[in-house]
C-alpha positions, 0 to 999 in steps of 0.5 A: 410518120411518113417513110420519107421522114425515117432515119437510120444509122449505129448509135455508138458513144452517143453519137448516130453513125450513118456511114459503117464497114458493114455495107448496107440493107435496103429496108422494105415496107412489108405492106408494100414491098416498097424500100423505106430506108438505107441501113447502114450495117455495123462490121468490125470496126463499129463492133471494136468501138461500140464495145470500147464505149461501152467499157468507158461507160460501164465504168462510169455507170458504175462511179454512180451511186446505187439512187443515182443509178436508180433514178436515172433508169425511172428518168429512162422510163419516164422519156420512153413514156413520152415517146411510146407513139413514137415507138410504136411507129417505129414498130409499125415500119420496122415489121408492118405488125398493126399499129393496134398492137404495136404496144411492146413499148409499153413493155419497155416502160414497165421492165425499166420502171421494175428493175430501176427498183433492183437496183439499190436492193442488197444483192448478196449473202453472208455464211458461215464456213466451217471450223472457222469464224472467217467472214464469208461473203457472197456477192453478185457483180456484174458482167461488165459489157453485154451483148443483146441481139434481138428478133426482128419481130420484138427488138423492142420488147428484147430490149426491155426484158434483157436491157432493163436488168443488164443495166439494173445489173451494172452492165453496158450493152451492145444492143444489136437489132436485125437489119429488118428491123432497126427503127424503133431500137436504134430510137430507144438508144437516142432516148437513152442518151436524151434520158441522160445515161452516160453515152455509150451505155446503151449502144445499138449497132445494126447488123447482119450475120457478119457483124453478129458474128463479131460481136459475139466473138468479141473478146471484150463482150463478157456475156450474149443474150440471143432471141431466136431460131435454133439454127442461128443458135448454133452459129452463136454457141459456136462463135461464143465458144472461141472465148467460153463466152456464156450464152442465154437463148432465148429460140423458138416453139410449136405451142400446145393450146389445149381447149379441153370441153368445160373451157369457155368456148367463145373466150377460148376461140378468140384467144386461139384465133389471136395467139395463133395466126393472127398475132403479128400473123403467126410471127411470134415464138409465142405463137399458139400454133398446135390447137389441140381440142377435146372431142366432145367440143371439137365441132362446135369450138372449131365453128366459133375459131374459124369464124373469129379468125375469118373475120379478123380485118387484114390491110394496112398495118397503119390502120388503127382498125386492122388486125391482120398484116403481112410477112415479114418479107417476100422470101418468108411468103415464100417459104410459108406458102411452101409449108402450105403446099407441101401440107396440102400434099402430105394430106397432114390435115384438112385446110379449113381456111386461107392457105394462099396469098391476098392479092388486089390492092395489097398483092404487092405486099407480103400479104398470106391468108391466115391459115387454118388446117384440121384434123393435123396428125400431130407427127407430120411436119406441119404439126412438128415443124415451128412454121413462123407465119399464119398457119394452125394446125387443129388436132384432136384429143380423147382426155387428159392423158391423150392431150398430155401425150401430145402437147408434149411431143415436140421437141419444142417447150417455150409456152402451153396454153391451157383452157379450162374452168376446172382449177384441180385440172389447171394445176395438175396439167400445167405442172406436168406440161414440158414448156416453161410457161404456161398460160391457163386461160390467157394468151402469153403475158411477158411481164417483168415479174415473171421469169421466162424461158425455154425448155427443150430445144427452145433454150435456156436461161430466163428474162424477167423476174429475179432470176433474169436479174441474175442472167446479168450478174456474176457470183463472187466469194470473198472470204476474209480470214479471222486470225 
């Protein structure tokens, strides 16, 4: 898929809009540093109709019986199957993450085949109520309209975990991808309508902070499900406060990976070395950025770490055989390097790899070595500070307790991992670990099955499993008199 064949614009009522009041982006390739595509930008007046639209389809989506509705959403999964490469392409152009991992499409699949199966289940209850034999029901309904504002970074697996159960729910969605990445969302909603769901039932409006800002303050918008940062966060909270429009953020994280001395050492440093500056090259709130190590391994699992992300192959994200690309932009090699000096300076730890830009034929490129720093005091910046980029900080720890003081000293809680072949220590660590998930012996596997969410500063609210189900329904009781 060359760059020359990429196409772009609102999908608003089924319609592709290539012309908006919100001016326009210049999308780069961040493996080249070379313009892709012209994005038109949603401003108010596209926020106005696409939340139009979506109250029209809503209410048709709703004239539906629930195995029609049911089946529509696996006719949807079926559609997305057939384009998964497609997908993935988009992904690749959309932030340069390789190709070789470019599969949150299949995950867009698996929510849309998960919840398509909530859809016909009772979602409500019945009590009795006292000093009366009245009819008490307890149902769950829908919000209505739905506002989805994705990450550059995961547009597509954003969408599955929040778009598959909004409309499982009975809900439309305005589905808002950033400027940096549009591609592969707005081509989920063309297949939406290829798919046959009533046009306007997804829509997907590419923004910037302004046009964010009027969709969250939109009045016909009942409800916001925000993936971010926590300073973006703030912007949305604020805004959505002008209607008491109720928010589920899903924001970042400064991830404990704790390899105590029986785990297995080789598996361990290769999933450090992937879930740390090498997936999506650290771009990933999942990102596994604190490696704290028990003293006894601490040599001989750093030897093995260094040497897998070493290794890793970097260049074009095209290149079904690279595993390491660039940044997302040149601002954000900006800052990194920035954090890696300021690091270096701060003597917060000892740099044991990388820490500078990879210049020769990928120096036009948003190109930075992963980096790796040891011996990191877990209260300095470098440790404390979500850095979003390909940088590690290694850091010690004496036992249990000692890693569990650590792990826990951020302000962070999104996800921990644990490394360990002891079972009674997995269960009683994990339990006591402040993140809302926790992955013993493997890296962060977002399923449809499993809630998932943040503690702390890292949010709240849940995608996946029943209870991001209920994220996209209401409670209602109707009680009903008995004479």
């Amino acid at each position: 898929m060359p760059a020359s064949s990429l196409t772009v614009g609102l999908l608003i009522d089924g319609e592709l809009i290539e012309q908006s009041s919100g001016g326009s982006y210049e999308h780069i390739y961040a493996a080249t540093g070379r313009t892709n595509v012209t994005v038109p930008l949603a401003g108010a007046a596209e926020i106005d109709r696409a939340v139009a639209s979506a109250w029209d389809a809503q209410r048709a989506w709703m004239t539906l019986t629930v195995d029609r509705r049911r089946d529509m959403l696996i006719d949807l999964a079926d559609v997305v199957h057939e384009h998964l490469d497609e997908l993935a392409l988009l992904n690749v152009h959309d932030y340069a993450v390789p190709v070789a991992f470019a599969g949150t499409a299949h995950m867009l699949e698996w929510f849309l085949r998960h919840f398509a199966g909530y859809v016909d289940k009772p979602h409500g209850t019945s009590s009795p109520v006292n000093g009366s034999f009245d009819v008490n029901l307890i149902e769950r309904e829908p919000y209505g309209v739905v506002g989805v504002i994705t990450p550059w970074n995961g547009a597509l697996a954003v969408a599955a975990s929040c778009v598959a159960p909004a409309l499982a729910a009975g809900n439309a969605v305005v589905l808002k991808p950033s400027e940096l990445a549009p591609l592969a969302a707005v081509r989920f909603g063309e297949l939406c309508v290829e798919a046959g769901l009533p046009p306007g039932l997804v829509n997907v409006v590419p923004a910037d902070a302004d046009g964010s800002e009027a969709l969250v303050r939109h009045p016909g918008v009942r409800k916001i499900h925000f993936t971010g940062g926590d300073v973006t966060a703030r912007r949305v909270l604020v805004a959505a406060a002008a209607n008491l429009t109720p928010v589920v953020a899903e924001l970042g994280g400064k991830s404990a990976n704790v390899i105590f001395e029986d785990a297995d050492l080789d598996a361990a440093a290769a999933m450090s070395a992937h879930q740390g500056p090498l997936m999506q090259s650290g771009q990933s709130c999942a990102c596994a950025s604190r490696v704290l190590v028990q003293e006894s391994v601490y040599d001989a699992f750093l030897e093995k770490f260094l040497g897998t992300v070493g290794s890793a192959k970097v260049g074009d994200p095209l290149d079904p055989t690279v595993f390491f690309g660039p940044v997302i932009t040149e601002s954000s090699a900006h800052r990194i390097l920035g954090v890696i000096d300021e690091a270096v300076a701060q003597h917060s730890g000892e740099l044991l790899l990388g820490g500078n830009r990879i210049g020769g034929e990928l120096a036009e490129g948003y190109y930075i070595e992963p980096t790796v720093f040891g011996n990191v005091d877990n209260a300095s910046a470098l440790a404390q500070h979500e850095t979003f980029g390909p940088v590690v900080s290694v850091i010690r720890f004496r036992d249990e307790a000692d890693a569990l003081r650590i792990a826990n000293d951020t302000p962070y809680g999104l996800n921990a991992f644990v490394q360990t072949r002891d079972l009674t220590r997995a269960h009683r660590f994990a339990r006591k670990l402040e993140s809302g998930s926790v992955w013993v012996n493997q890296m962060s596997l977002i399923s449809p099955q499993g809630p998932y969410g943040g503690y702390k500063r890292s949010g709240f609210g849940r995608t996946g499993g029943l209870d991001g189900l209920h994220e996209f329904l209401q409670t209602k009781n109707i009680r009903i008199g008995m004479g």
